[in-house]
PQR file of N, CA, C, O and H, with PARSE charges and radii, in Angstrom:
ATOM      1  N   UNK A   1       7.150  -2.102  -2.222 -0.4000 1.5000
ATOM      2  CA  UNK A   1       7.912  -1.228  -1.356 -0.0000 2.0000
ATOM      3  C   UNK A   1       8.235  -1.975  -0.061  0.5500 1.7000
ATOM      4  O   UNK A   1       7.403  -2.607   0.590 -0.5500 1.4000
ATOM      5  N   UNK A   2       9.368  -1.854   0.208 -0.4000 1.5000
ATOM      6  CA  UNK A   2       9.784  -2.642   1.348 -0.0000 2.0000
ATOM      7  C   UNK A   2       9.726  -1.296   3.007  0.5500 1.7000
ATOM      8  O   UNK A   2      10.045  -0.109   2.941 -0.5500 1.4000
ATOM      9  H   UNK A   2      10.043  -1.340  -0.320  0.4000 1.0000
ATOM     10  N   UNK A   3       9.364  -1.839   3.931 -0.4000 1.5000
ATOM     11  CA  UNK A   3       8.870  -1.222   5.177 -0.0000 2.0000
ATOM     12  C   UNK A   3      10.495  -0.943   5.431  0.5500 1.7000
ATOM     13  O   UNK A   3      11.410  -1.746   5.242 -0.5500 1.4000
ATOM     14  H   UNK A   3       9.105  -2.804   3.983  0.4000 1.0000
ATOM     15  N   UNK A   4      10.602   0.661   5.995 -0.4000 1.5000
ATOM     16  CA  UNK A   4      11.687   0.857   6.798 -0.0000 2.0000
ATOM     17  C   UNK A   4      12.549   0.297   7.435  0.5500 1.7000
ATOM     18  O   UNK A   4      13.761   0.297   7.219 -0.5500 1.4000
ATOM     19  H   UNK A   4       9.859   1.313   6.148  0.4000 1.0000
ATOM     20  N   UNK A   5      11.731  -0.419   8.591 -0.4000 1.5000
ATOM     21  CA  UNK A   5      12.211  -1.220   9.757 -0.0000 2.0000
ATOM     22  C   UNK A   5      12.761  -2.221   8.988  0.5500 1.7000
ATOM     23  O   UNK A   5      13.965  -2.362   9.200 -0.5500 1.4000
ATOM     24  H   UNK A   5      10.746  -0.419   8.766  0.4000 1.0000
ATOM     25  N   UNK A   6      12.048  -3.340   7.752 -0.4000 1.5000
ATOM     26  CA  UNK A   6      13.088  -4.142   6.872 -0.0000 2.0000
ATOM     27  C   UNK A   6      13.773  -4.042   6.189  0.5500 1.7000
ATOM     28  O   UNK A   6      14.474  -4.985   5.821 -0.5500 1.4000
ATOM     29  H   UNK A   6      11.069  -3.225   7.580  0.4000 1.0000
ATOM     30  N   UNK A   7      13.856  -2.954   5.767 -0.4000 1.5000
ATOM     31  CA  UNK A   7      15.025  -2.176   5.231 -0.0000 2.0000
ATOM     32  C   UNK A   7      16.496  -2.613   5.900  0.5500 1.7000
ATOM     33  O   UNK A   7      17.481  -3.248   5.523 -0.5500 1.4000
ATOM     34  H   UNK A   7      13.286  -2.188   6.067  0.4000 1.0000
ATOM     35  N   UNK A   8      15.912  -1.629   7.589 -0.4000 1.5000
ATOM     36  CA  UNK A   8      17.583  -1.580   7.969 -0.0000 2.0000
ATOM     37  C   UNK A   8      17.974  -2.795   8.594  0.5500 1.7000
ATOM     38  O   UNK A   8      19.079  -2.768   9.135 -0.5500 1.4000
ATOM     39  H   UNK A   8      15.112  -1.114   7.896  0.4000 1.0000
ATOM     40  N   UNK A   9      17.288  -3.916   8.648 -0.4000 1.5000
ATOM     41  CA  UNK A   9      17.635  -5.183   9.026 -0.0000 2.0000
ATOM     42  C   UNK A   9      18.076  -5.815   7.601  0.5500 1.7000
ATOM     43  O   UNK A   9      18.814  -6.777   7.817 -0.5500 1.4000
ATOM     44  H   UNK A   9      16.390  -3.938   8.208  0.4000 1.0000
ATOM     45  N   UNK A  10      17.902  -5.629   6.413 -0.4000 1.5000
ATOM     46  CA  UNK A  10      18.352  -6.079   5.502 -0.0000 2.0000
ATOM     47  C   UNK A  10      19.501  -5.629   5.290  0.5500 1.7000
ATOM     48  O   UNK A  10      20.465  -6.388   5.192 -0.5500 1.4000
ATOM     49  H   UNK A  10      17.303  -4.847   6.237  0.4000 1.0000
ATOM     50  N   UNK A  11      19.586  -4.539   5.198 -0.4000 1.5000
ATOM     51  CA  UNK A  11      20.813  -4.036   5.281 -0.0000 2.0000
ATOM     52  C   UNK A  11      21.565  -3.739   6.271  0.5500 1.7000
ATOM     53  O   UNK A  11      22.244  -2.714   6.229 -0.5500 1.4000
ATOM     54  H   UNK A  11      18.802  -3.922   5.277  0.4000 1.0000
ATOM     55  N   UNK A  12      21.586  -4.482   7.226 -0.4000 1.5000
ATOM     56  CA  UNK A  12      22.270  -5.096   8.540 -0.0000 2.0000
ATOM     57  C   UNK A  12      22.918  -6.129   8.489  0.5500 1.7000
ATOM     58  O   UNK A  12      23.956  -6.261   9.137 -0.5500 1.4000
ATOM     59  H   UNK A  12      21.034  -5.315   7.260  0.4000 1.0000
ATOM     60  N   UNK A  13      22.263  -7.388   7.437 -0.4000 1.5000
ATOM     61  CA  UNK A  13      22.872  -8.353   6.919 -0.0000 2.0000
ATOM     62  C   UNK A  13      24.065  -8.826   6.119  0.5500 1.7000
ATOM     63  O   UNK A  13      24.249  -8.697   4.909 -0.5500 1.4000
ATOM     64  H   UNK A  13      21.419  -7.281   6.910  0.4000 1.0000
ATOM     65  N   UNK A  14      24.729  -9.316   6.891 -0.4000 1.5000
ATOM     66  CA  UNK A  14      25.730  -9.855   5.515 -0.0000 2.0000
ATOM     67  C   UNK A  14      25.661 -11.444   5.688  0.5500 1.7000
ATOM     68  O   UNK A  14      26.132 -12.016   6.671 -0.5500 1.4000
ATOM     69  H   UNK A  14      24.580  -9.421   7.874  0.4000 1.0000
ATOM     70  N   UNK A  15      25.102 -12.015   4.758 -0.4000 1.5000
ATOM     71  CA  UNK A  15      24.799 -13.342   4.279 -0.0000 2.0000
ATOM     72  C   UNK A  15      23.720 -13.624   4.789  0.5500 1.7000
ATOM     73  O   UNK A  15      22.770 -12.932   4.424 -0.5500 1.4000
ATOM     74  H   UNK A  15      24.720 -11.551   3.959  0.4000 1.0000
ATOM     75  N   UNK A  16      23.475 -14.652   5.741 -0.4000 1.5000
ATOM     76  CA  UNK A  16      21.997 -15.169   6.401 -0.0000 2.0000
ATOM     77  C   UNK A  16      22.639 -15.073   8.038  0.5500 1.7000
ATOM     78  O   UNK A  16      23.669 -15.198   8.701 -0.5500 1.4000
ATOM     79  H   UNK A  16      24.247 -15.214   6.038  0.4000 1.0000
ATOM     80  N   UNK A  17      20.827 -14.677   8.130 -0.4000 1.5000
ATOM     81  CA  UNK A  17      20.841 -14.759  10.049 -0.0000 2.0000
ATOM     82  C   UNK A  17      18.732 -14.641   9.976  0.5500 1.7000
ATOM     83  O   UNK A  17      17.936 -14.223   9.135 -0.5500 1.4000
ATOM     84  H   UNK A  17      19.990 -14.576   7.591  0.4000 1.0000
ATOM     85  N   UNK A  18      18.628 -15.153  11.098 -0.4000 1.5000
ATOM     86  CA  UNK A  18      17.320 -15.049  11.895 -0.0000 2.0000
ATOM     87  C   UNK A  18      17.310 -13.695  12.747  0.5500 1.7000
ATOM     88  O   UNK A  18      18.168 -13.384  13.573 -0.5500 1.4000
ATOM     89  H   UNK A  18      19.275 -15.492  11.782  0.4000 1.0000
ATOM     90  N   UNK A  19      16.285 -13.015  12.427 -0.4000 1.5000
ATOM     91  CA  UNK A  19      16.051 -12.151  13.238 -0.0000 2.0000
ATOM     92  C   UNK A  19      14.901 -12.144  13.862  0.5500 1.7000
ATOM     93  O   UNK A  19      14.583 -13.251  14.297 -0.5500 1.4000
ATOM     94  H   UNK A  19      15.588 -13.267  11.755  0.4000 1.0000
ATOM     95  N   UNK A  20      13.798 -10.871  14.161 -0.4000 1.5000
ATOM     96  CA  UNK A  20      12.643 -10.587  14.608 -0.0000 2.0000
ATOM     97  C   UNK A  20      12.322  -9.166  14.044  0.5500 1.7000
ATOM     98  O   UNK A  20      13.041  -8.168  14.096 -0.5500 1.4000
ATOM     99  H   UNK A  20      14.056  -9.972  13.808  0.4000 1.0000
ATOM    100  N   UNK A  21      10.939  -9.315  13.433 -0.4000 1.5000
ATOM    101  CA  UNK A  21      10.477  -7.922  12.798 -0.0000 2.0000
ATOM    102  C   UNK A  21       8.418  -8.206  12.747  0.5500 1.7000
ATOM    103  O   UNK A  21       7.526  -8.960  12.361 -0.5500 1.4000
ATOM    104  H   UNK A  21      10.355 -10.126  13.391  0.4000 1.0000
ATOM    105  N   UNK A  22       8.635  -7.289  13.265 -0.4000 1.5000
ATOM    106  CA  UNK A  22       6.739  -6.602  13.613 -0.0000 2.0000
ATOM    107  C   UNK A  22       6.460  -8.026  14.224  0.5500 1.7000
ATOM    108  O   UNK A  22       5.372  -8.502  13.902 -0.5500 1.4000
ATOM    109  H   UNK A  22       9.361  -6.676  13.578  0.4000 1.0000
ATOM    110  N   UNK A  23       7.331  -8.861  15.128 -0.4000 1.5000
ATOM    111  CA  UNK A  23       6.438  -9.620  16.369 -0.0000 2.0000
ATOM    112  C   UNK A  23       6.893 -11.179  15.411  0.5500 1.7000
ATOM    113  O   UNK A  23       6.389 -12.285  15.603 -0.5500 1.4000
ATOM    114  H   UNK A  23       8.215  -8.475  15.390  0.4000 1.0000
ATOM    115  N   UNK A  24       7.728 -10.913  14.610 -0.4000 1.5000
ATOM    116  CA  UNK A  24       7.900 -12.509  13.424 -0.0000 2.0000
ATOM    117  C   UNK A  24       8.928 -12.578  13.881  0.5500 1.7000
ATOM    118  O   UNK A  24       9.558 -11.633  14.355 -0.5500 1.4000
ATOM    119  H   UNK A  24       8.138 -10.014  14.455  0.4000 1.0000
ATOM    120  N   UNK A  25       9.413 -14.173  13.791 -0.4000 1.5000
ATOM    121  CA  UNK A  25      10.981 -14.434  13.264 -0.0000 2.0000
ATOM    122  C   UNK A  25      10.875 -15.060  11.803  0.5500 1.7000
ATOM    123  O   UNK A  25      10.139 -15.965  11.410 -0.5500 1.4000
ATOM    124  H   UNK A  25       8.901 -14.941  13.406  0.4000 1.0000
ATOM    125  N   UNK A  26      12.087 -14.107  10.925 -0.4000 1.5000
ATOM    126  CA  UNK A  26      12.285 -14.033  10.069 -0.0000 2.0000
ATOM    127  C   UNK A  26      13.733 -14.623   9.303  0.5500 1.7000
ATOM    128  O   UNK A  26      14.769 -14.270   9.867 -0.5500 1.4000
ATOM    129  H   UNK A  26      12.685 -13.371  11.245  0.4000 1.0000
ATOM    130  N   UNK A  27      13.845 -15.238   8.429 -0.4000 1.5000
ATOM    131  CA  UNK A  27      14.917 -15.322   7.951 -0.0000 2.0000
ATOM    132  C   UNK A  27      15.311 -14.315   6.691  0.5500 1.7000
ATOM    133  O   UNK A  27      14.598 -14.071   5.718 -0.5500 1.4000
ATOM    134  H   UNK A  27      13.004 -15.525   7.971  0.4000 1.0000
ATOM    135  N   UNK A  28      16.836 -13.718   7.013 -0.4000 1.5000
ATOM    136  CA  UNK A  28      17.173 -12.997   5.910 -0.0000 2.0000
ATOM    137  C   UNK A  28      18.364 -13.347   5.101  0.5500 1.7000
ATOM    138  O   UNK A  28      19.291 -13.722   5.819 -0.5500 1.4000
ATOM    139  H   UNK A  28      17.415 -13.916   7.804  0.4000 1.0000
ATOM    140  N   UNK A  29      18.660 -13.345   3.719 -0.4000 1.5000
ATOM    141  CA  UNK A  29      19.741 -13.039   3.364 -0.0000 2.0000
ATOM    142  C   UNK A  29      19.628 -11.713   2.343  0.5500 1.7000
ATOM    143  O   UNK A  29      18.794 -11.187   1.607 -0.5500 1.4000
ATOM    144  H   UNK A  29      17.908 -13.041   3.135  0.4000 1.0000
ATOM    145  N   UNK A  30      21.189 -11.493   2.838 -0.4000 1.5000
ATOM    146  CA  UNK A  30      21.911 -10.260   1.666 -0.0000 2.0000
ATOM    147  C   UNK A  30      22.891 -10.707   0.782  0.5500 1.7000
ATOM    148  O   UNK A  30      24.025 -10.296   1.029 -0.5500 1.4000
ATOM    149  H   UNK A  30      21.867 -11.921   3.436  0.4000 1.0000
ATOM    150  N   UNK A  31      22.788 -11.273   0.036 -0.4000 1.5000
ATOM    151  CA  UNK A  31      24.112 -11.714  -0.831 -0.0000 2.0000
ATOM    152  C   UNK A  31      24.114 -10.997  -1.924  0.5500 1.7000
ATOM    153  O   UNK A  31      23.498  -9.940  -2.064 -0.5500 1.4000
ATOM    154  H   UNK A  31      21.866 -11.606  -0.165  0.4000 1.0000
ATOM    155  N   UNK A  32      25.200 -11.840  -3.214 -0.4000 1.5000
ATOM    156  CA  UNK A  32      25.788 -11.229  -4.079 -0.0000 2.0000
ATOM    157  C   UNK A  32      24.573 -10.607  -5.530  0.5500 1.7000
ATOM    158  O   UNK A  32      24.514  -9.620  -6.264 -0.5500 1.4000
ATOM    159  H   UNK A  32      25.701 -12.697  -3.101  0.4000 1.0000
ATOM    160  N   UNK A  33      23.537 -12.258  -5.254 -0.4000 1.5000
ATOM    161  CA  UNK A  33      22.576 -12.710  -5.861 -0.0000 2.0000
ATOM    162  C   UNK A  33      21.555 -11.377  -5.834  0.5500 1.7000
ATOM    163  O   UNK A  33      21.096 -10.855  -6.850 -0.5500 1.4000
ATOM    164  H   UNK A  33      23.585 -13.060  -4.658  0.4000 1.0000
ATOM    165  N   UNK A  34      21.264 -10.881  -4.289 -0.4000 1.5000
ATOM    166  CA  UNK A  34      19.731 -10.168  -3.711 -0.0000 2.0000
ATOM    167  C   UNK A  34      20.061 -10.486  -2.525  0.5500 1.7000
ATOM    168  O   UNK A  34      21.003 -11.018  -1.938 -0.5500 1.4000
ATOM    169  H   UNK A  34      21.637 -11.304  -3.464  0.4000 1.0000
ATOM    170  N   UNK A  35      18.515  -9.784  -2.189 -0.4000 1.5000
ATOM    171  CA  UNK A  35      17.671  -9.690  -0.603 -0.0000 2.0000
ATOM    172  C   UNK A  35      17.185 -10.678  -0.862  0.5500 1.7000
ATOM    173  O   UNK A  35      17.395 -11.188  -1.963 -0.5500 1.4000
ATOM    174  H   UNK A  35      17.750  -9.351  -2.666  0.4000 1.0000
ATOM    175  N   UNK A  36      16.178 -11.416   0.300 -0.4000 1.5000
ATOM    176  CA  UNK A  36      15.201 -12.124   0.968 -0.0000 2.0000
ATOM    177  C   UNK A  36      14.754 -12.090   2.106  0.5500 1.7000
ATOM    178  O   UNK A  36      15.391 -11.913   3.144 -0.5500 1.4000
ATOM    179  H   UNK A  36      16.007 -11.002   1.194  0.4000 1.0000
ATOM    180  N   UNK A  37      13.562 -12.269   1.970 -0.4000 1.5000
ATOM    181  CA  UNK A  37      13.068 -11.616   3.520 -0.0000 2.0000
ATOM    182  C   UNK A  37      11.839 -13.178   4.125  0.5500 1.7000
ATOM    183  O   UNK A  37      10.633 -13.187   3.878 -0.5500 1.4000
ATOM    184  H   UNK A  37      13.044 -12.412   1.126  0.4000 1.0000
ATOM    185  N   UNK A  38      12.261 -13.822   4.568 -0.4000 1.5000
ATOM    186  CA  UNK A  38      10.712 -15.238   4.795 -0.0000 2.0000
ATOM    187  C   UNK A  38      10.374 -15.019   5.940  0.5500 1.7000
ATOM    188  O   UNK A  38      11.297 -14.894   6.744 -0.5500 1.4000
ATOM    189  H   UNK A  38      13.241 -13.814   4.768  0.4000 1.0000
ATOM    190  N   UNK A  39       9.193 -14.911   6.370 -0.4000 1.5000
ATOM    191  CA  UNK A  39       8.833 -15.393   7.839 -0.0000 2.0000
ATOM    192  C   UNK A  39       8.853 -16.587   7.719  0.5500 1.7000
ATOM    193  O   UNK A  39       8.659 -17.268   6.712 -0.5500 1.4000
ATOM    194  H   UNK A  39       8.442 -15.012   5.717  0.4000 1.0000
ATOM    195  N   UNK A  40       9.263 -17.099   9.499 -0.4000 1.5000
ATOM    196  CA  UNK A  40       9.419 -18.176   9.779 -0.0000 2.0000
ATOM    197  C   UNK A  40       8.093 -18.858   9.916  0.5500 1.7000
ATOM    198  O   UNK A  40       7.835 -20.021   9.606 -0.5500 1.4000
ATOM    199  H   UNK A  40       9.420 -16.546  10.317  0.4000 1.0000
ATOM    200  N   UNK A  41       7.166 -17.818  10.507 -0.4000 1.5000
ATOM    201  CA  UNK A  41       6.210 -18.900  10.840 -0.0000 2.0000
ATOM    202  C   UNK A  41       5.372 -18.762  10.059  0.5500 1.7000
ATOM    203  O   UNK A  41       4.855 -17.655  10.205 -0.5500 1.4000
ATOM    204  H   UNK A  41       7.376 -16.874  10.759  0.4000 1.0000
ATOM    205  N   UNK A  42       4.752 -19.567   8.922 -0.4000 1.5000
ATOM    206  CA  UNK A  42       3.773 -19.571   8.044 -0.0000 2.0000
ATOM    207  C   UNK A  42       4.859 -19.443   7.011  0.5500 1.7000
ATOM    208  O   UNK A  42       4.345 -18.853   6.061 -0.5500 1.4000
ATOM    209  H   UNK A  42       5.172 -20.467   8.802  0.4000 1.0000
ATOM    210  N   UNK A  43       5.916 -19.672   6.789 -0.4000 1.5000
ATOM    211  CA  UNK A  43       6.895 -19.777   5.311 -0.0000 2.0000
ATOM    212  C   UNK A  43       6.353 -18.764   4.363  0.5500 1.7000
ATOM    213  O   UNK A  43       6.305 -19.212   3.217 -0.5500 1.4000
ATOM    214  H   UNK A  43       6.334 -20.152   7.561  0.4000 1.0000
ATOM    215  N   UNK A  44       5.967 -17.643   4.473 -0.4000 1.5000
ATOM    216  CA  UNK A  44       5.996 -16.482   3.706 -0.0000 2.0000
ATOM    217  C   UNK A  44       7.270 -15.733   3.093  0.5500 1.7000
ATOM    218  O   UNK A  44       8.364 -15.877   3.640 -0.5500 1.4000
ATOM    219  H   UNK A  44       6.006 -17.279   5.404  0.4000 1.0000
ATOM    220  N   UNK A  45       7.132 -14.969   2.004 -0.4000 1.5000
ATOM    221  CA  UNK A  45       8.204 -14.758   1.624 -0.0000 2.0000
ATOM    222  C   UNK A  45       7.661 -13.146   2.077  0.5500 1.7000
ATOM    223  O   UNK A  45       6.466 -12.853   2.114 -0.5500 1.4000
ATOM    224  H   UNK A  45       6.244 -14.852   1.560  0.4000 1.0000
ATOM    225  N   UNK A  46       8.833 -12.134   2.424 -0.4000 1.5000
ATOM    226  CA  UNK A  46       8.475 -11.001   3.034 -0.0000 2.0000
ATOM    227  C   UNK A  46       8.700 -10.356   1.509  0.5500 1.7000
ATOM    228  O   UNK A  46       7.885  -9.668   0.894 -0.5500 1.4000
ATOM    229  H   UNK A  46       9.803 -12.373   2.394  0.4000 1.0000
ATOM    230  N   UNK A  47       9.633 -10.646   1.199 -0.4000 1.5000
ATOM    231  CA  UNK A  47      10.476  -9.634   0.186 -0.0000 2.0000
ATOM    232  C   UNK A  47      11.125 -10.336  -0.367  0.5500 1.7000
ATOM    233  O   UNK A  47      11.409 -11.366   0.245 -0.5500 1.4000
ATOM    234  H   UNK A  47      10.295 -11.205   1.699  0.4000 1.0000
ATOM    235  N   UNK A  48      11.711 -10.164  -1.826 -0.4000 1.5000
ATOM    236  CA  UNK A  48      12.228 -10.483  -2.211 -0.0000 2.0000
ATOM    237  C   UNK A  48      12.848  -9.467  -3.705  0.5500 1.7000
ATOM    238  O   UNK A  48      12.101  -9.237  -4.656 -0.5500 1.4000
ATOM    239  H   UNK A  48      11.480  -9.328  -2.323  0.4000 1.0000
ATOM    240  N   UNK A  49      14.147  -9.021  -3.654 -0.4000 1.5000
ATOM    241  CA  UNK A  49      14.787  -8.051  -4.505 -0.0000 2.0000
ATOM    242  C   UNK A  49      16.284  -8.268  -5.327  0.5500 1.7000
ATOM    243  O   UNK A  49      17.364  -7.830  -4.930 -0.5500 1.4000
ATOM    244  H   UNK A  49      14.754  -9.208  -2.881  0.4000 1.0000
ATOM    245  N   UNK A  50      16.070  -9.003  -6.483 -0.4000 1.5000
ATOM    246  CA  UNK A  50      17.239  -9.884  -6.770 -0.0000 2.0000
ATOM    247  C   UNK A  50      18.236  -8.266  -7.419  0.5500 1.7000
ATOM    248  O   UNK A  50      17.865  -7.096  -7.522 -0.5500 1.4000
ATOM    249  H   UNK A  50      15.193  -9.360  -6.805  0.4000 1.0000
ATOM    250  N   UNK A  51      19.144  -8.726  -7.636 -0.4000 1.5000
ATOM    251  CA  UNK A  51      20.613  -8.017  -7.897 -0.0000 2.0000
ATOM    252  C   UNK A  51      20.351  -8.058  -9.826  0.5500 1.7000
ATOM    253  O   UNK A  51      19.738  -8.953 -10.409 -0.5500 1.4000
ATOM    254  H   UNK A  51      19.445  -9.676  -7.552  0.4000 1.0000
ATOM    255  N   UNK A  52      20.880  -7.074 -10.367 -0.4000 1.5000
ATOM    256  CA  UNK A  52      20.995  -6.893 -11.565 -0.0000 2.0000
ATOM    257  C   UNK A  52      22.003  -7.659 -11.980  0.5500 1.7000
ATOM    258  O   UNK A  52      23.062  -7.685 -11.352 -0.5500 1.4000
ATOM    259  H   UNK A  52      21.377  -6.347  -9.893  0.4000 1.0000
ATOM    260  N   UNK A  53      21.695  -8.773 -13.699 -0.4000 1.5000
ATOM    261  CA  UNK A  53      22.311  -9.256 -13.549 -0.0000 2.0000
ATOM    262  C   UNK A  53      23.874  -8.378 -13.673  0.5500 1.7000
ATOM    263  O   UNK A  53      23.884  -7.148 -13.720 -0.5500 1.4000
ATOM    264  H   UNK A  53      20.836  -8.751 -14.209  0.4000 1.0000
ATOM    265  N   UNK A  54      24.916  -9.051 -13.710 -0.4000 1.5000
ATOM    266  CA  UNK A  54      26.321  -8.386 -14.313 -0.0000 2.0000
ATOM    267  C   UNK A  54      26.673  -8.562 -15.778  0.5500 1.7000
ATOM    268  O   UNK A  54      26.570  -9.558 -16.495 -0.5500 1.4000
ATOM    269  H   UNK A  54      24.909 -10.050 -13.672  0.4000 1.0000
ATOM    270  N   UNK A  55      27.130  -7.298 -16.046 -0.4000 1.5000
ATOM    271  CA  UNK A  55      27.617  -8.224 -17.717 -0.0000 2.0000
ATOM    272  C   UNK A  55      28.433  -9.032 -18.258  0.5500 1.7000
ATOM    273  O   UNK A  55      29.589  -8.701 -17.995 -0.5500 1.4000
ATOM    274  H   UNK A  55      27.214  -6.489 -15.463  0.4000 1.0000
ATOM    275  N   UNK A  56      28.350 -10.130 -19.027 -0.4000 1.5000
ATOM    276  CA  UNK A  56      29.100 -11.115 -19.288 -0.0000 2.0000
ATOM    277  C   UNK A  56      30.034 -10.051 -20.098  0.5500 1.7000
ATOM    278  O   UNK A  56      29.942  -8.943 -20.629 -0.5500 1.4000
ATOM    279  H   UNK A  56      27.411 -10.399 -19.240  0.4000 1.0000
ATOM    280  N   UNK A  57      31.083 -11.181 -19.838 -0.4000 1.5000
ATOM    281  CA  UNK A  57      32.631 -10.516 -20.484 -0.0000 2.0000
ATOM    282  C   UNK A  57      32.700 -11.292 -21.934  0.5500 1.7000
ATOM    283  O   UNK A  57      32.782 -12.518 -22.005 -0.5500 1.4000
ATOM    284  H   UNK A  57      31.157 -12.081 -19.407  0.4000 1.0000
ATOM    285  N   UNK A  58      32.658 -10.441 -23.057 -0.4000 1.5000
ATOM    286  CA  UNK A  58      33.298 -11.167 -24.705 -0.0000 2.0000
ATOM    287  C   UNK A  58      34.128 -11.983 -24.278  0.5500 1.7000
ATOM    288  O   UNK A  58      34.775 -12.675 -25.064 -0.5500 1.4000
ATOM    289  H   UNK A  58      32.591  -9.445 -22.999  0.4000 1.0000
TER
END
């Protein structure tokens, strides 16, 4: 389960940016792929929520 507060910073995102969340700087992206969520300091991954794939076309 992803925390509120990273929620609406994820979905604040469009592509990658650095932010700050609970006292971290964090890197996020939102792309086509998924979410990602890393803290910067200690290279943790916060989150991570990939995209379904799409269906291939016959």
């Amino acid at each position: 389960m992803i925390p509120d507060s990273l929620r609406q910073l994820l979905d604040a995102t469009q592509g990658q940016r650095d932010a700050e969340w609970q006292g971290r700087r964090v890197l996020l992206i939102n792309a086509d792929w998924g979410e990602l969520a890393v803290s910067l300091q200690g290279a943790r991954c916060c989150t991570i929520c990939l995209a379904a794939p799409k269906p291939s076309k016959p």
